[in-house]
PAKEBA-138443 format. One record per residue (C-alpha): residue in one letter; x, y, z. Coordinates in steps of 0.05 Angstrom, whole numbers, padded with zeros to 5 digits, always signed. Each point is the difference from the previous one (the first is absolute). Example, Ala and Ser with C-alpha at 12.3 -4.5 7.8 and 13.67 -1.06 7.14 Angstrom:
2
A+00246-00090+00156S+00027+00069-00013
//
This chain:
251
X+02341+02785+02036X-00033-00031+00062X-00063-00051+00020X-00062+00028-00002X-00035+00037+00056X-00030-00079+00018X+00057-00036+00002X+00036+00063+00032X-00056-00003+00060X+00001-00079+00006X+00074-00003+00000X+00013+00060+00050X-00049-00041+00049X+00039-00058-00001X+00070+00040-00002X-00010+00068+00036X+00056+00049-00008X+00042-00041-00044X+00027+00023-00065X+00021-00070-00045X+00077+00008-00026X-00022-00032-00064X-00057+00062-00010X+00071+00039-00012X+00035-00053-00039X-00051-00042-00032X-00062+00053-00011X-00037-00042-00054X+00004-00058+00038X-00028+00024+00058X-00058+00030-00034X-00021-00063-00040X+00006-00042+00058X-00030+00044+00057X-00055+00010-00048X-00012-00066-00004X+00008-00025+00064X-00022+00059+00046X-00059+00014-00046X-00028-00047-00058X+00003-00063+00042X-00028+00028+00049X-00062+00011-00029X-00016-00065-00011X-00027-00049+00047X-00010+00012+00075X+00058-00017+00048X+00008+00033+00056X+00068+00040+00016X+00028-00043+00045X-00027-00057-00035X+00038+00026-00065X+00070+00014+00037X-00002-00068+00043X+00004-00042-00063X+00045+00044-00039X+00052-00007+00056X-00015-00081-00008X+00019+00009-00070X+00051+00040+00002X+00034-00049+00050X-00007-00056-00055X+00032+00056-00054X+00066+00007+00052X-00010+00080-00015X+00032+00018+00075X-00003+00082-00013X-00068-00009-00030X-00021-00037+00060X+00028+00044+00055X-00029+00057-00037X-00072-00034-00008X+00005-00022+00073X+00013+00070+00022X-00063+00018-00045X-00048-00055+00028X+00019+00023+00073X-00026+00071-00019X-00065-00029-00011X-00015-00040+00051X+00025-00071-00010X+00035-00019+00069X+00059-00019+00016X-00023-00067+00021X-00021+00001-00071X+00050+00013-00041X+00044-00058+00050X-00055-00047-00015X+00004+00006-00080X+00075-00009+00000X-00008-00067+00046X-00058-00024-00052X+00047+00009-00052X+00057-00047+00025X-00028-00069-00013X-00019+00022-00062X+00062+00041-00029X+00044-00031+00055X+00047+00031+00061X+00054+00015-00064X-00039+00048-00031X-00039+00025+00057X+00061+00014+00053X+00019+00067-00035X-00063+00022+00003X-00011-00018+00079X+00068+00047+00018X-00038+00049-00052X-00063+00002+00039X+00033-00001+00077X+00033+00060-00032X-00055+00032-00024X-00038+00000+00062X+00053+00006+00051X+00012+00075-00045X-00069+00009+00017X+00011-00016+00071X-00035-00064+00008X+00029-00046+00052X+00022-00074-00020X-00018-00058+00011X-00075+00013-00012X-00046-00031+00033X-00011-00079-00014X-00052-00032-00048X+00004-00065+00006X-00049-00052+00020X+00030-00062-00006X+00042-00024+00044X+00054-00065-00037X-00052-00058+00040X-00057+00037-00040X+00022+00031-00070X-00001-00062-00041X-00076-00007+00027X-00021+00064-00009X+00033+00007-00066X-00031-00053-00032X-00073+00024+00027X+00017+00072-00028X+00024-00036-00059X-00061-00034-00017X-00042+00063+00020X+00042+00039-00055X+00009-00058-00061X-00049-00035+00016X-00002-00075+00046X-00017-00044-00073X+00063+00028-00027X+00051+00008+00056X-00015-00083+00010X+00019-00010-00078X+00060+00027+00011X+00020-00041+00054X-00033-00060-00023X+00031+00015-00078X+00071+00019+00023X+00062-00057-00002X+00022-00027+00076X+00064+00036-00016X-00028+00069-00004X-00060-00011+00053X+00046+00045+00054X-00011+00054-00059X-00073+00003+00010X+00005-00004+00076X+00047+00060-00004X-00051+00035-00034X-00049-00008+00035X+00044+00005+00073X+00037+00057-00023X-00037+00042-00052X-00062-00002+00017X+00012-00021+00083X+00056+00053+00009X-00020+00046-00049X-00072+00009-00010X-00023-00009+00069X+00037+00060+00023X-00041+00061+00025X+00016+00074-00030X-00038-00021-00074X-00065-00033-00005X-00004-00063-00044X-00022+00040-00065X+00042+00054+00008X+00064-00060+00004X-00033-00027-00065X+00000+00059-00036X+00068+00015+00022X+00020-00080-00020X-00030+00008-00068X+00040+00071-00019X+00070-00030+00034X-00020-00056-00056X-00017+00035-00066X+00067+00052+00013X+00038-00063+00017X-00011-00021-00079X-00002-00079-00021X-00047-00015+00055X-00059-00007-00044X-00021-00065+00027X+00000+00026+00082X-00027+00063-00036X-00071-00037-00017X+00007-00038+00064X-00006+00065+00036X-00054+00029-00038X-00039-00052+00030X+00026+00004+00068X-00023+00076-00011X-00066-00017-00024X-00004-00051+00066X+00006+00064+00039X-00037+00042-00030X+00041+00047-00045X-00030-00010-00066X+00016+00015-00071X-00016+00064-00003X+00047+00017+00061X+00060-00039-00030X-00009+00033-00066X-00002+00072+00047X+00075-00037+00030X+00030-00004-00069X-00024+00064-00022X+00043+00019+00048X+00054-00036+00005X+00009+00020-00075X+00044+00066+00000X+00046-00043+00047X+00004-00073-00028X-00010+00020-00079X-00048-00032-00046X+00023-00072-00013X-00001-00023+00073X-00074+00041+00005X-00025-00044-00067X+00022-00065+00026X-00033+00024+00066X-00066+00015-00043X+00004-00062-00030X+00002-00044+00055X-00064+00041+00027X-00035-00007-00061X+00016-00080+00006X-00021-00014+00072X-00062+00045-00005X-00020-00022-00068X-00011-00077+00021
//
C-alpha cells in the first residue's frame, strides 16, 4: 500500500530522501492523505510552490502543529522559499496568534536553519524606526483596509479602548506589515490563512478577504489558499473560510 506515482513524485520533491515513520506504522493513512494532499489538491487551482508552502507554514503556526511545522519548513526551504522568508511568516504571525503561541515555533525555526547552516541574526527588515511606525502604520493601514473604514473604527470605538486601535495600527500594521522580506499581498495571504486555521475568527476572516481583494489577490486565489490549506486545517475551518469569501465577494 503506498501513494500513487503523483503524490509519490510531488512529495519526494518537497522531502528528498526521506522515508515517513508513519508509511511503516500507519500505511493507510499515509496513502489517503498523501494522495490527497500531494496529488488531488494539487490539481486544482494555480498557486505557485512557494506560494502553496508559505501559507501552509502560516497555518500551521495558527494549528500549534511544531513537528509538522519543522518538517514543512524543512520542505519549503527545498524549494526555494528563503530563509528571510520563512523568518518573515513566523513574525507576521505574532500579532495575530500572539508571542504565546508563536515562541515555540521561533526556537523551531532558528533550529531549523542553524542545522542547515544559516547564520543568525538575519539580516534586518524593518523600516520603521519607534518616531515613525505609528505613521507609517496607519498609511499602510489604510492602503490595506481601506482609509473610509480604518476612520470608522477610530471614530466608532469607546475613549476607553481608542489605545486599541492605535496599537493596531502602530504595531500591526507599523511594525508588522511595513517590514521588508514579503510584499504586501504575499503578508495578506499569509494574514488570511494564520486566520481561517486560527478558527472563531470569522469576523477578521471577511475583514481580510477584503484587505486581500485591496491588494489584489482575488477570489479565485483565496479559494486556490484553502484548497490548500485543506489536508492541513480539515474541513470545518476551510467551510467557514468559504463562507466568509462567498459573503464579502457576493455584496
Amino acid at each position: 500500500m503506498a501513494p500513487n506515482e503523483r503524490a509519490q513524485k510531488n512529495h519526494d520533491e518537497l522531502f528528498p530522501d526521506h522515508v515517513s515513520t508513519l508509511a511503516v506504522t500507519d500505511p493507510e493513512l499515509i496513502e489517503m492523505f498523501d494522495n490527497f494532499a500531494f496529488d488531488e489538491v494539487l490539481q486544482h487551482g494555480n498557486l505557485d510552490t512557494r506560494t502553496r508552502l508559505m501559507v501552509q507554514l502560516a497555518a500551521i503556526i495558527s494549528c500549534q502543529a511544531v513537528r509538522e511545522y519543522r518538517a514543512m519548513l524543512g520542505a519549503a526551504l527545498n524549494v526555494g522559499v528563503t530563509p528571510v522568508e520563512a523568518k518573515e511568516i513566523l513574525y507576521q504571525a505574532v500579532p495575530y496568534v500572539g508571542i504565546a503561541k508563536a515562541f515555540d515555533f521561533i526556537h523551531a525555526t532558528n533550529e531549523v536553519l542553524t542545522e542547515r547552516g544559516v547564520e543568525l541574526p538575519l539580516p534586518g527588515q524593518s523600516t520603521t524606526t519607534p518616531e515613525t511606525r505609528a505613521e507609517k502604520g496607519l498609511a499602510v493601514q489604510k492602503e490595506i483596509i481601506g482609509s473610509d473604514t480604518v476612520e470608522k473604527l477610530y471614530a466608532s470605538a469607546p475613549a476607553d479602548q481608542q489605545h486599541i486601535q492605535h496599537y493596531l495600527s502602530a504595531n500591526c500594521f507599523g511594525d508588522h506589515y511595513t517590514r521588508t522580506g514579503l510584499d504586501v499581498s504575499t503578508r495578506e495571504l499569509i494574514t488570511f490563512s494564520l486566520l481561517v486555521a486560527l478558527g472563531g475568527c470569522e469576523p477578521q476572516v471577511k475583514g481580510h478577504v477584503v484587505a486581500n481583494l485591496n491588494v489584489g489577490n482575488d477570489r479565485a486565489r483565496l479559494i486556490d489558499v484553502l484548497t490548500q490549506l485543506l489536508p492541513f486545517i480539515g474541513y470545518p475551518r476551510t467551510l467557514n473560510a468559504l463562507r466568509a469569501v462567498d459573503e464579502v465577494t457576493a455584496s
